[in-house]
C-alpha positions in Angstrom: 101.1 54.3 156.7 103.7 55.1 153.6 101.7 56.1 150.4 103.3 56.1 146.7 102.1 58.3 144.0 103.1 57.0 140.4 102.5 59.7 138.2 102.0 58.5 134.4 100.0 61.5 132.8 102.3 63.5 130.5 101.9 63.9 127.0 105.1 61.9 125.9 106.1 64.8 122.9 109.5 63.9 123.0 108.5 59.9 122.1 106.5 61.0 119.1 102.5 62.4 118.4 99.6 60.8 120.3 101.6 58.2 122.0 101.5 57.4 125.5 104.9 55.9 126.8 103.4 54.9 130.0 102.1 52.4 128.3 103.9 51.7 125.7 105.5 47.7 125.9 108.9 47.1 127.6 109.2 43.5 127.1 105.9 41.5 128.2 104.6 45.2 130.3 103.6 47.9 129.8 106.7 50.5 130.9 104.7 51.7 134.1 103.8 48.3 135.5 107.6 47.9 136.3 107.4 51.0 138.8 104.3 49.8 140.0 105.6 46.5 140.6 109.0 48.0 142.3 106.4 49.5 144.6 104.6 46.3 145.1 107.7 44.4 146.6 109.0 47.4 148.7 108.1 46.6 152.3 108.0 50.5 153.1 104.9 51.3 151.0 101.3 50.4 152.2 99.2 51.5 149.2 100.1 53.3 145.9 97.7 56.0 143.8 98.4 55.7 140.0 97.9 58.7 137.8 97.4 58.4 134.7 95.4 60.4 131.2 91.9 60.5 132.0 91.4 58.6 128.6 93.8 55.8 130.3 92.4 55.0 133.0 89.7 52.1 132.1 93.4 50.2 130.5 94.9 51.4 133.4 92.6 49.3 135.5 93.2 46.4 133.8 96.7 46.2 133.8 96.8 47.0 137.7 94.7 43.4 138.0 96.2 42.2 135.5 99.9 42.5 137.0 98.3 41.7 140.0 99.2 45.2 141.8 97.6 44.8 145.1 98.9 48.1 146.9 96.7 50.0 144.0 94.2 51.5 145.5 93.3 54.1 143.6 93.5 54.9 139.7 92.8 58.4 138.9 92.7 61.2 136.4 95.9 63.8 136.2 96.2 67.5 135.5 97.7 69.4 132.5 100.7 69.8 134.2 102.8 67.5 136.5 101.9 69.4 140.0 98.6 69.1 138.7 98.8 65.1 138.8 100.6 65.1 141.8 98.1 66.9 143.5 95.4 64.7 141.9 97.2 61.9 143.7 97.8 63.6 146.8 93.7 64.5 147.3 93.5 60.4 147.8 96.3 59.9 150.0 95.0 60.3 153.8 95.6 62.6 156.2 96.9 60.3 159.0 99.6 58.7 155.7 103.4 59.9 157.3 105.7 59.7 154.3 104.2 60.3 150.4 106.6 58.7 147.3 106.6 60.1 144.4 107.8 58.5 141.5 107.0 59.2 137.4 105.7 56.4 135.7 108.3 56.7 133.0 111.4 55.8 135.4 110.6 51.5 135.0 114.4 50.4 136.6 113.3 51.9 139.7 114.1 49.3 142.3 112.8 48.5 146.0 115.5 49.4 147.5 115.6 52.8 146.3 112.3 53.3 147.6 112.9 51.9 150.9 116.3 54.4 150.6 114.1 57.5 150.2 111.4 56.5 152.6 114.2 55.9 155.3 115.2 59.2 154.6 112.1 61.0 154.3 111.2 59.3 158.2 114.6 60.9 159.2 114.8 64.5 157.9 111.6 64.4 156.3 112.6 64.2 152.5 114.6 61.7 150.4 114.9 62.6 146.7 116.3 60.2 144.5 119.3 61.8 142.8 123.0 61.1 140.5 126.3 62.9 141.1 126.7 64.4 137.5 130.4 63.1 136.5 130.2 65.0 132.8 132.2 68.0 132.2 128.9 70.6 131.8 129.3 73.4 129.5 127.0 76.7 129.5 126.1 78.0 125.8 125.8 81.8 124.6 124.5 82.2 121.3 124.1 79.3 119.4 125.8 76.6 120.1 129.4 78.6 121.0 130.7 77.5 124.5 129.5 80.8 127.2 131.6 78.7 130.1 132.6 75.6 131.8 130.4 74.9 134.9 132.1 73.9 138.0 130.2 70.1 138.7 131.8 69.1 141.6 128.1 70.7 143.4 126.0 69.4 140.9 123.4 66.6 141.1 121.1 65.3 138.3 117.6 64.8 140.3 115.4 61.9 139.6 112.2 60.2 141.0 111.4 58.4 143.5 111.0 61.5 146.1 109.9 60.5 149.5 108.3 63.2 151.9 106.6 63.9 154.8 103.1 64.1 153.9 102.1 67.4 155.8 105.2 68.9 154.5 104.5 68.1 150.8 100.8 69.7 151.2 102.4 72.4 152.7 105.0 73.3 149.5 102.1 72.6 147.2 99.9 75.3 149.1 102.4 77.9 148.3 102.8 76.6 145.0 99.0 77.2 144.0 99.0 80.5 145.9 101.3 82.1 144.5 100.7 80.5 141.2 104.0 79.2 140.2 105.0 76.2 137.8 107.7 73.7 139.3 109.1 70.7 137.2 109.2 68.4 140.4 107.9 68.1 144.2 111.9 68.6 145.4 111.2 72.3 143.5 107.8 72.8 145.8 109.2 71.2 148.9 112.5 73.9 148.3 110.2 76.6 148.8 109.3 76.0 152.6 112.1 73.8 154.0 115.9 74.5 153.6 116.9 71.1 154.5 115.4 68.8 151.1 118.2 65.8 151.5 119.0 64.2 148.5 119.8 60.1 148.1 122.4 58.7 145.8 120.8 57.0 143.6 122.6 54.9 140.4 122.7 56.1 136.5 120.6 53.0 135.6 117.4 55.1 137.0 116.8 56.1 133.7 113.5 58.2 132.4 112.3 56.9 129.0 111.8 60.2 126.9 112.7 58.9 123.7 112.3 55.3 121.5 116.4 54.7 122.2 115.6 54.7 125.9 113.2 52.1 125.5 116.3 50.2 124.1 118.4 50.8 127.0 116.0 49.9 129.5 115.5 46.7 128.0 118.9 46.1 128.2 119.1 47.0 131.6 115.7 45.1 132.7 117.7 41.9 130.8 114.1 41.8 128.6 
């Protein structure tokens, strides 16, 4: 069996005090029942754990049934941190599972077939991580804002969710994680610390991860809401 995790537990600062974009309406949903229902329709998942606040997770609940999200089995609490909600997740995905997605609540344009993309990969080389070719010229600052360098892009990816993995292999990076106590932004990070071979997935710009109101504007858009 394929698990997702759909992590929706930050604290949102970027979107404004005591707000919870997760949950915040995009169109007639709330902006994490789109993920939820991207996983819903993708043949290659079997179940799904949602993450969310622990004072979200009654509403949570409701909206799962509500949206009729049948691959939910599970709605539980998540960690200070990211790794700590991915983690969270993880302790409820079985042992026999083969390939774990992960995928942050906040990304609502994700689509099947970027899942199934990832999983497919993940069963091949055991990781798929969602990801965009950065076509920007990137600049390096010094002090200030006065231009240090121009950075070379042509190697340079701008990573995203959904990340698919082998389920043993994703334990394994977050063992080392907690042992040796370090902080990592995404599960790509962990699974880079025990595997040199973490394959990435071209994924489009329209992926986007709704961090402040104006996104919420352009994912309308792009949902046609």
């Amino acid at each position: 069996m394929n698990f997702g995790i759909v992590v929706a537990a930050g604290k949102s600062e970027r979107m404004g005090p005591d707000i919870d974009k997760a949950f915040l309406s995009l169109g007639t949903r709330p902006v994490v029942a789109y993920s939820l229902m991207a996983f819903e329709k993708c043949p290659d998942v079997d179940s799904v754990v949602l993450v969310v606040r622990k004072d979200k997770l009654e509403a949570a609940r409701a909206m799962v049934q509500m949206f009729g999200c049948a691959k939910v089995k599970r709605v539980v609490a998540g960690g200070i941190r990211r790794q700590d909600s991915v983690l969270n997740g993880l302790e409820h995905v079985p042992l026999d599972a083969k390939i774990v997605v992960v995928h942050d609540g906040a990304r609502p344009c994700v689509t099947s077939e970027l899942i199934t993309e990832v999983v497919n990969s993940a069963k091949r080389f055991g990781s798929g991580v969602a990801a965009c070719k950065i076509t920007d010229t990137i600049k390096e600052i010094g002090r200030g804002l006065t231009i240090a360098k121009t950075v070379d892009r042509t190697k340079l990816w701008a990573v995203q969710t959904p990340q698919a993995f082998r389920r043993d292999l994703l334990a394994k990076a977050f063992e080392v994680v907690k042992r040796k106590r370090m902080v990592v932004t995404d599960e790509s990070s962990a699974v880079e610390l025990v595997c040199d071979d973490v394959r990435l997935v071209a994924a489009p710009w329209t992926n986007i991860k709704i961090t402040t109101p104006n996104d919420l504007v352009t994912a309308r858009r792009l949902l046609n809401l």
